[in-house]
C-alpha positions as CSV (number, residue, x, y, z in Angstrom):
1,X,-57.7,-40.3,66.7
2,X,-55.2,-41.2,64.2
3,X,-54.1,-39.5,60.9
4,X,-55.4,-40.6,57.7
5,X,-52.6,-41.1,55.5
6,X,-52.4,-40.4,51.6
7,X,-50.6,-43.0,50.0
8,X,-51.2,-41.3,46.3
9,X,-50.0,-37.4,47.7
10,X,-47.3,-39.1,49.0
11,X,-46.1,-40.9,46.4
12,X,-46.4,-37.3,44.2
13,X,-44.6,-35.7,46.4
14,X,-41.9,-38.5,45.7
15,X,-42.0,-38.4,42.3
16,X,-41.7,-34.9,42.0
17,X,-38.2,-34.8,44.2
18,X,-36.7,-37.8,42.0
19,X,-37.3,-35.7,39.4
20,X,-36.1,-32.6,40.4
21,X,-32.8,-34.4,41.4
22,X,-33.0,-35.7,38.1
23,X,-33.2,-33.0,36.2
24,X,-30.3,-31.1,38.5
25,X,-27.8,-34.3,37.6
26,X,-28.3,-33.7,33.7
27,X,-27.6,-30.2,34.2
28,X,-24.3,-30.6,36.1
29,X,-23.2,-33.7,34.0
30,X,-24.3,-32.8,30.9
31,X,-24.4,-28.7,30.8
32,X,-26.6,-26.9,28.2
33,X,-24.3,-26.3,24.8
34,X,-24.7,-22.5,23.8
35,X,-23.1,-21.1,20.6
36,X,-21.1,-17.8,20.8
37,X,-22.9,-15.3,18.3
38,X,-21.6,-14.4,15.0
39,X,-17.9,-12.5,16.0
40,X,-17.4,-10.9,12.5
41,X,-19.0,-10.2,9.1
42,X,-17.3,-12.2,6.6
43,X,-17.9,-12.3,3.3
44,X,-16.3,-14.4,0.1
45,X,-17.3,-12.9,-3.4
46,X,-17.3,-15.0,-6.6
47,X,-15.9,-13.5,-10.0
48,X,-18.1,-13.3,-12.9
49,X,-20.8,-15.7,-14.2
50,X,-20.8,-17.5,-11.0
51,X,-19.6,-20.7,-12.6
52,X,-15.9,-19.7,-11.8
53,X,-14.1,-18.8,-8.5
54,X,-14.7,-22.8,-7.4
55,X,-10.9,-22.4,-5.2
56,X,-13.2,-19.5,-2.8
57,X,-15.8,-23.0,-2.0
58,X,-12.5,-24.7,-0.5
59,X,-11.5,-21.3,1.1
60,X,-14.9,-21.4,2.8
61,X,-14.2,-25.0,4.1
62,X,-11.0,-24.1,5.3
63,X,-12.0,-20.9,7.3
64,X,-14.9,-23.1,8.5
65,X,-12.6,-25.6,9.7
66,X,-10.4,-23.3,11.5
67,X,-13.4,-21.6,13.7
68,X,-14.4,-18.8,11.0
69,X,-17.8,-18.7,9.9
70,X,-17.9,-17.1,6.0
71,X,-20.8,-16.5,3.5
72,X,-20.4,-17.4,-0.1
73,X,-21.9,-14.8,-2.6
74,X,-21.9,-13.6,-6.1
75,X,-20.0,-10.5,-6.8
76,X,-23.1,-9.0,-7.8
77,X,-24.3,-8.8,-4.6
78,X,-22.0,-6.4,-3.2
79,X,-25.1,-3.5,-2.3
80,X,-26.8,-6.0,-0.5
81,X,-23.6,-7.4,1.6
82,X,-22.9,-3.6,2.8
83,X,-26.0,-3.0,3.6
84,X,-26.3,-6.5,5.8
85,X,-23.0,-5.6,7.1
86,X,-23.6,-1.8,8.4
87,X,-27.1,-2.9,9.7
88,X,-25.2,-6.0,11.8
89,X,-22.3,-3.5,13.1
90,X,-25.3,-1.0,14.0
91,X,-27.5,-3.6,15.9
92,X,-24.3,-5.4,17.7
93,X,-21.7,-3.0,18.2
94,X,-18.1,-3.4,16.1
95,X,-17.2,-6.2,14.7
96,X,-14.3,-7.7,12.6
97,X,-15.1,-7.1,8.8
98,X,-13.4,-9.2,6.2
99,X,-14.0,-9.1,2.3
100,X,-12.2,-11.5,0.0
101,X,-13.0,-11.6,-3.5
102,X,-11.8,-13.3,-6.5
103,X,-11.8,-11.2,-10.3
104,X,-14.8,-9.0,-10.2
105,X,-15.7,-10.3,-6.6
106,X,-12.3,-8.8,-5.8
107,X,-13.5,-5.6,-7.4
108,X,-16.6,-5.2,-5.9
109,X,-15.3,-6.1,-2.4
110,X,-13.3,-2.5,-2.6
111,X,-16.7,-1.3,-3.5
112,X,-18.3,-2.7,-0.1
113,X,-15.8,-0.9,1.6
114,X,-16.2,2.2,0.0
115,X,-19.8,1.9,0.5
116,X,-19.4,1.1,4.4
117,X,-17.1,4.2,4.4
118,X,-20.0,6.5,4.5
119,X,-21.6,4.8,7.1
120,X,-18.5,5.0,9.4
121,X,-17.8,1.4,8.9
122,X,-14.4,-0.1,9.4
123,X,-13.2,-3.0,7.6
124,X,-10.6,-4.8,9.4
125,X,-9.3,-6.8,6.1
126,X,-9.5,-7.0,2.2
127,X,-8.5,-10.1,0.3
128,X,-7.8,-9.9,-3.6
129,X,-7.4,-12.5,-6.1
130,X,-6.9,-11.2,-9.6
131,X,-9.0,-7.7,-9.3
132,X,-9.9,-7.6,-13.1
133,X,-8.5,-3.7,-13.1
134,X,-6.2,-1.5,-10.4
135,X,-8.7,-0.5,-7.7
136,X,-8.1,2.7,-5.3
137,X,-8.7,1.5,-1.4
138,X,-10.8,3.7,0.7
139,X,-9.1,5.2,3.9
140,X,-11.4,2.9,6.2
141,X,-9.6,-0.3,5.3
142,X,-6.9,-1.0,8.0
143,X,-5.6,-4.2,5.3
144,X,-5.0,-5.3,2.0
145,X,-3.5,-8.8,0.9
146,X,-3.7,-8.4,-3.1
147,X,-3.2,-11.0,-5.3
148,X,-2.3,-10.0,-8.7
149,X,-0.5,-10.2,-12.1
150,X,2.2,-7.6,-13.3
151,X,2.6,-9.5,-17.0
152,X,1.5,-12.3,-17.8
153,X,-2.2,-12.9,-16.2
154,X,-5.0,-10.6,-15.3
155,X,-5.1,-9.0,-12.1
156,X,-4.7,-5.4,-11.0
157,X,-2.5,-3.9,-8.3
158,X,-3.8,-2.0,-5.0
159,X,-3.3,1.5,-3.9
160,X,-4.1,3.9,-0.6
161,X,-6.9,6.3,-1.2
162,X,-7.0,9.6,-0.3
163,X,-6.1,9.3,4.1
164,X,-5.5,5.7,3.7
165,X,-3.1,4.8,6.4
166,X,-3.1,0.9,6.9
167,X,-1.0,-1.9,5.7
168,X,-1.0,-2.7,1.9
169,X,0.4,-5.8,0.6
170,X,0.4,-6.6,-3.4
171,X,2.1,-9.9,-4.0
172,X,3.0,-10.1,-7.6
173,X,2.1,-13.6,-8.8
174,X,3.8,-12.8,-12.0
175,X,5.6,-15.9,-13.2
176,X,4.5,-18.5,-11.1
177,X,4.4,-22.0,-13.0
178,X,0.7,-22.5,-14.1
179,X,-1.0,-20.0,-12.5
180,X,-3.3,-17.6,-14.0
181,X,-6.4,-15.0,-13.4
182,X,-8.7,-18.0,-13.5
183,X,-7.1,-20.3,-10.8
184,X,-5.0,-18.2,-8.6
185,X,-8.0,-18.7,-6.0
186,X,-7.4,-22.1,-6.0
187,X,-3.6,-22.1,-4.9
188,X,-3.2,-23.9,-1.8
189,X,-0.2,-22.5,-0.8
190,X,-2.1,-19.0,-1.4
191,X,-5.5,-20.4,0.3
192,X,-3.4,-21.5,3.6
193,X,-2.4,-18.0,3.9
194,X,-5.2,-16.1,3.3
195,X,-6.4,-17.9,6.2
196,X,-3.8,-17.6,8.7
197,X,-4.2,-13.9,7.6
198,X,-8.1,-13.6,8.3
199,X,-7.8,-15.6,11.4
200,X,-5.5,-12.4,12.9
201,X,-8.6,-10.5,12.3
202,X,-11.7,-13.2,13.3
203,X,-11.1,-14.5,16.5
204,X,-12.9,-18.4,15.5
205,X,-16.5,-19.2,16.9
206,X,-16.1,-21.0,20.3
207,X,-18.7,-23.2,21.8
208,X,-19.3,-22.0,25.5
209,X,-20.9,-23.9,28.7
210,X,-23.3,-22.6,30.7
């Protein structure tokens, strides 16, 4: 006797192989995209009112641009920051921390650090445009680029707390032609170093293939 054959289980069976071969081509041709995970907490603070500080939106761009994923908050949400940031360096191990702040942002971005202090929480970098007063910074900063005004503007200059050891850097924008407390966030020549400054720090977001 003969064997029946199954022209429909056959066919199936085809079908499924073409598209297991398929589905193998996409994968070596066109590899699944994965994005790395967040590599650092950064965070830009605004000064007061939250109608000024409008340089820190192009700073944002900018770091964007370069690989450097930032969020933009008010200054007044400086408890809530170190909190995020301690509970993110808890869950994933350490991390990069950068603060930049512009006028009371500035200020309260010393604050975040001396809140992540008592949490054991380093902070790799602090960024100051125009702290509305001279602020004290904590010994678990390891840098400071300050931004301020000797005469002539509003800004206050940066000093090592008690064990500070890290690098401290106050550049005196006394004097410079048109700039004041309420735009020195908006310099580009200042803005282009800030970020060639963080991006020691970050190392930028990379787009991996499986």
């Amino acid at each position: 006797m003969f064997a029946r054959t199954d022209p429909v289980g056959r066919w199936k069976a085809r079908t499924g192989i073409l598209l297991r071969v398929g589905m193998l081509l996409l994968a070596l041709f066109f590899p699944a995209q994965v994005h790395a995970a967040p590599s650092a907490d950064v965070y830009i603070l605004r000064g007061g009112f939250g109608v000024f500080s409008t340089g820190l939106d192009k700073l944002r761009k900018q770091l964007k641009q370069s690989g450097v994923n930032a969020a933009l908050v008010s200054h007044e949400a400086w408890r809530s920051v170190a909190q995020k940031i301690a509970t993110n360096q808890a869950k994933n191990g350490r991390q990069p921390v950068v603060l930049i702040g512009h006028s009371l942002g500035a200020n309260n971005a010393v604050l975040i650090a001396d809140a992540l202090k008592k949490k054991g929480v380093q902070v790799d970098l602090i960024v100051s445009y125009a702290s509305t007063a001279p602020m004290t910074v904590p010994s678990n900063v390891r840098n400071v680029l300050n931004f301020y005004f000797s005469a002539g503007g509003w800004g206050g200059l940066f000093t090592g707390g008690s064990g500070f050891s890290g690098s401290l850097n106050n550049q005196d924008m006394r004097g410079q032609s048109g700039m004041t407390h309420f735009n020195v966030d908006d310099d580009p020549n200042l803005r282009n170093q800030v970020v060639s400054t963080v991006l020691r720090y970050v190392p930028p977001a990379t787009t991996q293939s499986n």
